[in-house]
C-alpha positions in Angstrom: 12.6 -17.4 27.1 10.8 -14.3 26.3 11.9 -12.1 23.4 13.6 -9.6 26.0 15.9 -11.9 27.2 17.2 -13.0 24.0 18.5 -9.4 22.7 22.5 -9.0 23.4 22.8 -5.5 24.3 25.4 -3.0 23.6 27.4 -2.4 26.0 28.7 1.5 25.3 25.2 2.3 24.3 23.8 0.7 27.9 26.2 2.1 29.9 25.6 5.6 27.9 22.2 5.7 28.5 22.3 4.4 32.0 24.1 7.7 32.8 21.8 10.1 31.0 19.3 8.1 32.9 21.0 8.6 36.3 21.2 12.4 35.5 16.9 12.2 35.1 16.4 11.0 38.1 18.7 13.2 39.8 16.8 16.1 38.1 13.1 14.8 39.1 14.6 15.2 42.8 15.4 11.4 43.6 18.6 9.7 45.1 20.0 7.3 42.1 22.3 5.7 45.1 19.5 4.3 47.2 18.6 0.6 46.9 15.5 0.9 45.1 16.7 2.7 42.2 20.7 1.5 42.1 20.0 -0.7 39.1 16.9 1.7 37.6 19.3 3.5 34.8 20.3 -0.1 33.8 17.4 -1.5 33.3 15.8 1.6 32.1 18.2 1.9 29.3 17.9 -2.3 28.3 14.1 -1.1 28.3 14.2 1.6 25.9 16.5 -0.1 23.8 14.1 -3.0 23.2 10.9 -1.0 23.0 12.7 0.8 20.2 14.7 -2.6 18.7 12.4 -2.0 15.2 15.3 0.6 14.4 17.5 -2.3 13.8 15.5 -4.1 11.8 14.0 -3.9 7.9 10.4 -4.8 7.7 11.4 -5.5 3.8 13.6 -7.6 4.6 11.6 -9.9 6.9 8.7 -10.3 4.0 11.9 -11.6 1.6 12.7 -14.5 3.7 9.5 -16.3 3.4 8.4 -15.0 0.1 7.1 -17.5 -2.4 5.5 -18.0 -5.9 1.8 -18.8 -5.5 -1.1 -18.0 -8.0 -3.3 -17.1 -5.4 -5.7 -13.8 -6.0 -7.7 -13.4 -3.0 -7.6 -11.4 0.0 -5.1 -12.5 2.8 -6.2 -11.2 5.8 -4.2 -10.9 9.7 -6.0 -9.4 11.9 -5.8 -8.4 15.7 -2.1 -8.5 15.7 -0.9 -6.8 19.2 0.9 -4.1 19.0 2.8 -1.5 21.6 4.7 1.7 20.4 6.1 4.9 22.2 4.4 7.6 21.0 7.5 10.3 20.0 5.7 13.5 21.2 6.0 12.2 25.0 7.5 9.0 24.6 4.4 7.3 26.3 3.1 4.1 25.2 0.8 4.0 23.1 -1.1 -0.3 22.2 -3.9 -1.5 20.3 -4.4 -4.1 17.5 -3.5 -3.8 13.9 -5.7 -5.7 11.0 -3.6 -6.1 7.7 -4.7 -7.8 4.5 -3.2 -8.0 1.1 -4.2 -9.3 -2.3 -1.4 -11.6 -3.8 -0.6 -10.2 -7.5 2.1 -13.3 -8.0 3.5 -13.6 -4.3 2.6 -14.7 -0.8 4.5 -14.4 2.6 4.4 -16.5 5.6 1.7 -15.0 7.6 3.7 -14.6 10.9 6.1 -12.2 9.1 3.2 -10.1 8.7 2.9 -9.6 12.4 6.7 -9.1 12.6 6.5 -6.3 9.9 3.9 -4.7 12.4 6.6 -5.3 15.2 9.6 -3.9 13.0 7.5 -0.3 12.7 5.9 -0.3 16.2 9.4 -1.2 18.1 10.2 2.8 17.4 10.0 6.4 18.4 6.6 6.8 16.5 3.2 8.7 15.4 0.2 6.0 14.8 -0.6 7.5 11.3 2.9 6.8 10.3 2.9 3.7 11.9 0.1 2.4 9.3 1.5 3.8 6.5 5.0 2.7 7.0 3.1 -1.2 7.5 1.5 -0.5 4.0 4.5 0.7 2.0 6.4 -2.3 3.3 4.2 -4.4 1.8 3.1 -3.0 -1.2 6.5 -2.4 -2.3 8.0 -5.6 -1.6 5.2 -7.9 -2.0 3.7 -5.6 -5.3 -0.1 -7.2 -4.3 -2.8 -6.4 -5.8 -3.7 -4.0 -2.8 -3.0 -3.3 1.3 -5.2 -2.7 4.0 -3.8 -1.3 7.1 -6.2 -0.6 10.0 -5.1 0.3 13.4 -6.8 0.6 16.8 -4.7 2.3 19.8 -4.9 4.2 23.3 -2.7 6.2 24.1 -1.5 6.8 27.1 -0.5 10.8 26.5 -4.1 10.6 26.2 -5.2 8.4 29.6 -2.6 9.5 31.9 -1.6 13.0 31.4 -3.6 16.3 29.0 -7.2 15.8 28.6 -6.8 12.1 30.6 -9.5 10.4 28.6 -9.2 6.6 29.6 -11.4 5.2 26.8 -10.7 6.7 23.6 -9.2 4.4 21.1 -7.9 6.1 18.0 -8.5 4.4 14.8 -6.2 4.6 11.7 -6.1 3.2 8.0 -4.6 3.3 5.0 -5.1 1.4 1.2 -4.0 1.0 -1.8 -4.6 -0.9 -5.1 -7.8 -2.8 -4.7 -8.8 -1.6 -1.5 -8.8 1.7 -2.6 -10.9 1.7 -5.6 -13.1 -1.1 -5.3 -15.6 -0.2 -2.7 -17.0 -4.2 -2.5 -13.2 -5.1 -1.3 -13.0 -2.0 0.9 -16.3 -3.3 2.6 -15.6 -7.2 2.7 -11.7 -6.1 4.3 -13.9 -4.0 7.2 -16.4 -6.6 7.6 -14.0 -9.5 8.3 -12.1 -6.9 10.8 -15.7 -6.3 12.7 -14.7 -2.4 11.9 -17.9 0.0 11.2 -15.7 2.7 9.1 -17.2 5.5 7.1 
């Protein structure tokens, strides 16, 4: 069963949607009554509300549950962790890979609520730069490490399908702090391990 599947949706908020959606179509010039599109606002509105589920969700929260004690002082290091987002300007997609390490300063988390901390920020109406920092903050404030690294590749698709419609450019974006920051050998070892060549 595939993480769609599993949401319960609201009701009021599908059916509220699903009209606003019916009302887009009729606008772009289409029939919302013919057989191909009868069940289009439904699913439309189920769509958007996943894609932008990380709204119900707190990225903080998710490092708690699996947080433990562990006098470990070394980089911990997720990378290539898929991500998808809607960019907010045209409400596009917008999917790439995030990298995120972390130096332990008392505590560790379990390494798949990493990815899900990437998920929780993704899964909304966003901006890429944001998107990095809001996956540092989380971290850094709940985990207090020793230093975050955040690096994030993406296309965009207001880029590839519409504007300038550049298919191959991938935006990159990062953000530090602690260790990462101010030590230039950690800087280098995180980008190394990521395969990034960074100035």
């Amino acid at each position: 069963m595939s993480d769609f599947d599993k949401i319960t949706f609201d009701e009021t908020r599908t059916r509220e949607l699903a009209r606003h959606y019916r009302e887009i179509l009729r606008l772009l010039g289409e029939d919302s009554e013919r057989d191909g599109l009868l069940k289009t606002p439904e699913r439309v509105a189920k769509s958007m509300q996943f894609l932008t589920k990380g709204y119900q969700e707190d990225g903080r929260a998710i490092l708690r549950s699996a947080m433990f004690k562990e006098d470990y002082r070394h980089m911990v290091l997720v990378k290539d962790i898929e991500l998808y987002s809607m960019c907010e300007h045209h409400m596009l997609p917008f999917y790439g890979k995030a990298h995120v390490a972390y130096i332990p300063n008392g505590y560790i988390t379990g390494l798949s609520k990493i990815a899900r901390v990437v998920e929780t920020y993704a899964r909304r109406l966003q901006v890429q730069e944001r998107l990095t920092v809001q996956i540092r903050d989380c971290i850094q404030e709940t985990l207090n490490p020793l230093g975050v690294a955040v690096v994030i590749e993406a296309a965009h698709m207001c880029m590839q399908i519409r504007g300038v419609q550049k298919q191959n450019s991938i935006t990159t974006t990062s953000a530090f702090t602690g260790g990462f920051l101010t030590d230039s050998r950690t800087r280098s070892e995180f980008l190394t391990l990521i395969g990034a060549k960074l100035q």
